[in-house]
N, C-alpha and C positions, 0 to 999 in steps of 0.2 A: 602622548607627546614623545620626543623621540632626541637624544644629545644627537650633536654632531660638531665635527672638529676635524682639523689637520692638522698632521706635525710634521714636521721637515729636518731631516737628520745628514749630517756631512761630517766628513774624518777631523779631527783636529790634530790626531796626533796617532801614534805608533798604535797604542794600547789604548783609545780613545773606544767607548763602547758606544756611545752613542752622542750626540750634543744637537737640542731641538733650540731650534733656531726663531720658528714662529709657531704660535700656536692660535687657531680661531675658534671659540666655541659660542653655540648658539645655549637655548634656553635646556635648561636641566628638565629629565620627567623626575615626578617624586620617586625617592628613593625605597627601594626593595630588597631588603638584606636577604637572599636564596640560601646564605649556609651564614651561621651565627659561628663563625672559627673559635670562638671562647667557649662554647657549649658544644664541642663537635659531637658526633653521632655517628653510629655504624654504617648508616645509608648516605650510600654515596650519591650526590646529583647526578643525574644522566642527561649530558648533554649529547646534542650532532655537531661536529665540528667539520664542514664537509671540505671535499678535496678543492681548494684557491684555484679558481680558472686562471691560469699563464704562469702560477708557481706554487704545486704542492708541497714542494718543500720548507716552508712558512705554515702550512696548516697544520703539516706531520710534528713543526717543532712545536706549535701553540697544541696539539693536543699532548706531545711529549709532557709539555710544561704542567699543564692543568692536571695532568693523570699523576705525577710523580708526587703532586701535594697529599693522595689518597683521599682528596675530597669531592674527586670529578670520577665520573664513569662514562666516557666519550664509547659510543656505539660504531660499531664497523662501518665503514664503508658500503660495503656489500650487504645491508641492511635499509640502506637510504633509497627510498624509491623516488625523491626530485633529484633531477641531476643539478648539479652547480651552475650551469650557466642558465637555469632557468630562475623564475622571480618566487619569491620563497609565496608558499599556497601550504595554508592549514594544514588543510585535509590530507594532504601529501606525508604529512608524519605523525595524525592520529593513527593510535594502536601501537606505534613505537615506544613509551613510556618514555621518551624524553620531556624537555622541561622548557629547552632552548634550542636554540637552531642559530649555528656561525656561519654566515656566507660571506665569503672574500674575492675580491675581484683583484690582480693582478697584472701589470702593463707596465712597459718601458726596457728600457736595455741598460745603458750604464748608471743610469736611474730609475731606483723601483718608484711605483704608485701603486699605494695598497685601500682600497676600499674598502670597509670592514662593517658589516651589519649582523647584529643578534638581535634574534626575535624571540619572543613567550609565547609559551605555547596555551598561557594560560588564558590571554587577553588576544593572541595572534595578532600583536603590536610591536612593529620594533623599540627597540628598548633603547640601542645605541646606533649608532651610527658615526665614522670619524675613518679621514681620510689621513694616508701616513706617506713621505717621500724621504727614500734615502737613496743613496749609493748602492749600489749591485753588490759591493761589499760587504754592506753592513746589513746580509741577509737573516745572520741569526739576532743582531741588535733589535729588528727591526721585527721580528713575530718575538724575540721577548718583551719587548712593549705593547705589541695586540697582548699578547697572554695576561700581561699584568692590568692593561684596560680592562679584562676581560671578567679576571679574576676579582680586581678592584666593583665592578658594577656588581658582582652577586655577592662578596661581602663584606664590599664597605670599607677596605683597606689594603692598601698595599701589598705585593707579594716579596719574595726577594729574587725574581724571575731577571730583575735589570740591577746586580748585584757581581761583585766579580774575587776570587779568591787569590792573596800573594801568600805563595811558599817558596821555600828551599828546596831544591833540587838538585844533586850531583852530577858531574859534568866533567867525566873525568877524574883528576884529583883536587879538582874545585867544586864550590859552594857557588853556584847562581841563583840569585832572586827571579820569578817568575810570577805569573800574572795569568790567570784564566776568567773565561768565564763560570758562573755558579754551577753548571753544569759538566765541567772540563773543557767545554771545546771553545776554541780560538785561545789558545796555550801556547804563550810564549814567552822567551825570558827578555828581560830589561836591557840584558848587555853587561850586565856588573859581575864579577867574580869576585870570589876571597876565598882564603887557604879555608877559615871556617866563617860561617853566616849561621844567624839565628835570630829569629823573636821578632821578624814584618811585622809594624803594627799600623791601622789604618789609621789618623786622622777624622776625626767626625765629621769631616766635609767632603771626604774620599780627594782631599783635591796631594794627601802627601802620605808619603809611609817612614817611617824611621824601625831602623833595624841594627843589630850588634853585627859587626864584623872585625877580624884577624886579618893583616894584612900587613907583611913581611915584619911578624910578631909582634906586632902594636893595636890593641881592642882600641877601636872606637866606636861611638854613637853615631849612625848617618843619617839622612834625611835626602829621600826622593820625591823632587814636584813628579807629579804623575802627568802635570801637563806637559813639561819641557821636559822632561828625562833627566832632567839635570840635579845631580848628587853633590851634599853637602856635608862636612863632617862637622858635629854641633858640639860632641864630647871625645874630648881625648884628654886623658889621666893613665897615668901611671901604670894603673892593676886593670882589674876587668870590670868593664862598664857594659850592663845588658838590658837593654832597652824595654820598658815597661809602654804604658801606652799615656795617652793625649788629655787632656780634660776638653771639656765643650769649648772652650775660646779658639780651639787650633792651635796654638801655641805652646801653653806650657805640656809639659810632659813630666812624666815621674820614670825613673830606671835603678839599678841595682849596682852599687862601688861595690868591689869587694880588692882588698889587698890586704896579704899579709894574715890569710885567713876571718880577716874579719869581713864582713859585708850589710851593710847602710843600705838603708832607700832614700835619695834624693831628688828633686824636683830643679827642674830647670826650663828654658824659653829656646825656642830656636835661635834665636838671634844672641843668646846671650851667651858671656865668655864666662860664665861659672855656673855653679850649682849651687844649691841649700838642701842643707839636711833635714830630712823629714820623717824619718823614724827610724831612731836610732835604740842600741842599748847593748849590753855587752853578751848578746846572742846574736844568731847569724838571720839577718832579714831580708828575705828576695825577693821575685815576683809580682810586683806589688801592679796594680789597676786598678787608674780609676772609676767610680762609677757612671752611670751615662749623664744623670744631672751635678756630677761635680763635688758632692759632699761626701763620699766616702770613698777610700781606699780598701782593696782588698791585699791580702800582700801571707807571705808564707813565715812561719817564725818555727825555731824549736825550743822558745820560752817555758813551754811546759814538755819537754822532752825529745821527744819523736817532730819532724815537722808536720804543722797545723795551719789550717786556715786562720786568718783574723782580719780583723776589721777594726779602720779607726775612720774620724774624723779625718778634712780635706785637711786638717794642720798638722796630722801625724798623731792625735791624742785621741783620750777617750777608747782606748785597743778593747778588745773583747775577743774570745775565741768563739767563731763559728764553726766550726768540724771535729766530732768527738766520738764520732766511729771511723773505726781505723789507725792504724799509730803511724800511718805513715800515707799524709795529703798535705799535695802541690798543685802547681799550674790553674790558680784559679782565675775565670772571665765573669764577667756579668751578663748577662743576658740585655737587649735594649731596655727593654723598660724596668731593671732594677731588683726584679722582684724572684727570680732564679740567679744562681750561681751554678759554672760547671768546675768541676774538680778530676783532676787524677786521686786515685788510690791506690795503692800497693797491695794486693790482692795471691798470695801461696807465689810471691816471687813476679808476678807481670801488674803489669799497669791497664787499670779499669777507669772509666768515665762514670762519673755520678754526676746526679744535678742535687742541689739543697737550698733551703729557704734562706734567704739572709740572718733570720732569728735563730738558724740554727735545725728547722724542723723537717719533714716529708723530706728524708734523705733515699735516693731513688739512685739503683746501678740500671746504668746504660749499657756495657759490653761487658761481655764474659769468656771472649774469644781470642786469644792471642797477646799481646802487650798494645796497649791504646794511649794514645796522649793528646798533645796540643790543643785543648777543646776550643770553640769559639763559635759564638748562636750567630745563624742569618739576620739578617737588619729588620726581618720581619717577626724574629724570635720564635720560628716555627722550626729551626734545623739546626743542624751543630755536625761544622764541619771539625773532623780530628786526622789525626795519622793513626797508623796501626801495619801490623804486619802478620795481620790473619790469617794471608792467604801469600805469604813469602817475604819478598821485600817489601820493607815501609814503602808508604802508598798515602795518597790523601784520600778519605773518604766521608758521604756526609749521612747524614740519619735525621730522622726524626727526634721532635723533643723526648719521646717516649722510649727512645732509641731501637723504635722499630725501623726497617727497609734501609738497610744501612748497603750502600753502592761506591763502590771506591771509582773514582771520576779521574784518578791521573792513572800512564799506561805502568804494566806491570814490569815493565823493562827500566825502568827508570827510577832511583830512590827519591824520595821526595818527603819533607818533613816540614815542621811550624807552620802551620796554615794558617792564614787570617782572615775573614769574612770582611770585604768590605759595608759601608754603608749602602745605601741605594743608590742610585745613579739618578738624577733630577733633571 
């Protein structure tokens, strides 16, 4: 039995990465998990992902995508002895030691039409099948969505291939917010400026970002719909207000007062004209996020000395310290599903990425090169993009959970810092 389906994508907006508009699908074959991503293994799948007759450039980025997860091994070109425009035949890639076989047909001019068939080589059955229309534009939107089809049919879940990263960026003597794809490419900023900017954070629905900005000496909290580009100021106080991140409703958010040397975590609404205190005490408490289902705050204290990770309850109570190597951890995220934490460390003077259990345990260094910070895990919770300045000027760059193949994605001519992992794009 064989899926089949079309999707149909058009711009909505500036920064719009993709938006499917109808989708058809027929009867599902049973499903076949090809890589278990929880149990991963040294051996890589070896797939053919062969050259898209009418646009290679969609094939070259769906094998980009699948090869960067380190769990695909896409064979040459120059190895494949069916050409693309012929109909996919067995025997054509016995003795190849692949597994699957990608053929894509491509047509149209100011609108693409993508065809997209994988076959097993085990059954020599297509597996999927599912036709894709967009914009001429929306070239790389559009094989990040085969790729995550692609990767979703062998194992069972989501990639963060249709995902997109906001940083900081200098520009000049200004601070702009900017917006890429997970990848770096199709890199561009908002439009917004401030003397300083810090701390994008995504919204669970990718639909807003709220970020700290300076602007003609006055901190505020803002807020950017991502569909209208249009910017809202949610908190302005006095001292300095540094925007923490969202709970599941889209709505409330948790951020960091500090004036007068002291510094509160408070919780507030977009729409609302104040705050509440929510973990207070007469030490200094920053950082704070919350978890992805809602009940726990991470947040930074120096209650027992040095600053430390901790953890309370969504009411600010019940604190516990999680992080007890090292006298000096900040900057902590959650991973999506709860159960990793990433941290900076202060390490002979520079700053190092660790991941740790929420209990506290399997405390695990990720960099050891240069000063690293800002961490924040893909929505797939397979990557954790950060800054670092390993190789000159701070850079955004992302790695694996393991904090192997770590690839810095912004150019090296440009500083760039506070990275944020959006959600998935739906």
């Amino acid at each position: 039995m064989k899926t089949g389906s079309r999707t149909y994508f058009s711009i909505s907006h500036l920064f719009s990465f993709f938006a499917a508009l109808i989708f058809f699908t027929s009867s599902s074959a049973e499903a076949r998990i090809y890589i278990d991503i929880n149990s991963p293994g040294d051996k890589k799948l070896p797939v053919a992902v062969q050259p898209f007759s009418g646009n290679s450039e969609i094939s070259n980025i769906i094998k980009d995508d699948l090869t960067f997860t380190g769990m695909f091994e896409c064979i040459s070109d120059a190895a494949q002895i069916e050409k693309p425009d012929q109909p996919f035949n067995r025997a054509n890639w016995q003795g190849l030691g692949v597994e699957l076989v990608i053929k894509g047909r491509i047509s149209g001019g100011r609108e693409l039409n993508a065809v997209i068939s994988v076959y097993d080589m085990t059954t020599g059955k297509e597996v999927l099948r599912k036709e894709y229309a967009a914009a001429s534009t929306l070239t790389r939107p559009i094989a990040h969505t085969i790729a995550n089809d692609i990767y979703k049919l062998l194992t069972g879940q989501d990639s963060m291939f249709r995902s997109r990263i906001a940083y900081v960026c200098d520009k000049g003597s200004k601070k702009e917010l900017c917006i890429m794809d997970w990848d770096g490419h199709r890199n561009q900023s908002v439009g917004l400026s401030s003397d300083i900017m810090l701390t994008p954070r995504w919204s669970p629905d990718g639909s807003r970002l709220i970020y700290s900005a300076q602007r003609n000496h006055q901190w505020s909290v803002y807020s950017l719909s991502t569909g209208t580009m249009r910017e809202q100021s949610v908190i302005r106080l006095s001292g300095l207000s540094m925007a923490g991140n969202f709970f599941p409703d889209n709505k409330q958010f948790v951020f960091t007062y500090t004036k007068d040397g002291k510094s509160d975590i408070y919780i507030s609404e977009l729409n609302a004209s104040s705050a509440t205190k929510l973990v207070t005490s007469s030490w200094i408490e920053v950082s704070p996020t919350v978890s992805p289902d809602g009940k726990s705050i991470l947040f930074v204290s120096n209650r027992s000395g040095g600053p430390q990770i901790f953890i309370s309850d969504q009411r600010g109570d019940n604190v516990r310290r999680v992080t007890f190597q090292g006298s000096y951890n900040t900057s902590p995220a959650w991973s999506p599903k709860g159960d990793r934490i990433a941290y900076v460390s202060m390490m002979s003077g520079r700053n190092q990425i660790f991941t740790v259990k929420p209990d506290g345990s399997s405390v695990t260094q990720l960099t050891d090169k240069g000063s690293n910070e800002d961490p924040s895990f893909s929505p797939d919770g397979m990557f954790i993009t950060f800054t670092s300045n390993k190789d000159g000027a701070k850079g955004i760059y992302i790695m694996s959970i393991n904090g192997s193949n770590q690839v810095r994605i912004t150019p090296k001519s440009t500083r760039s810092t506070n990275s944020n992992w959006s959600p998935m794009e739906r």
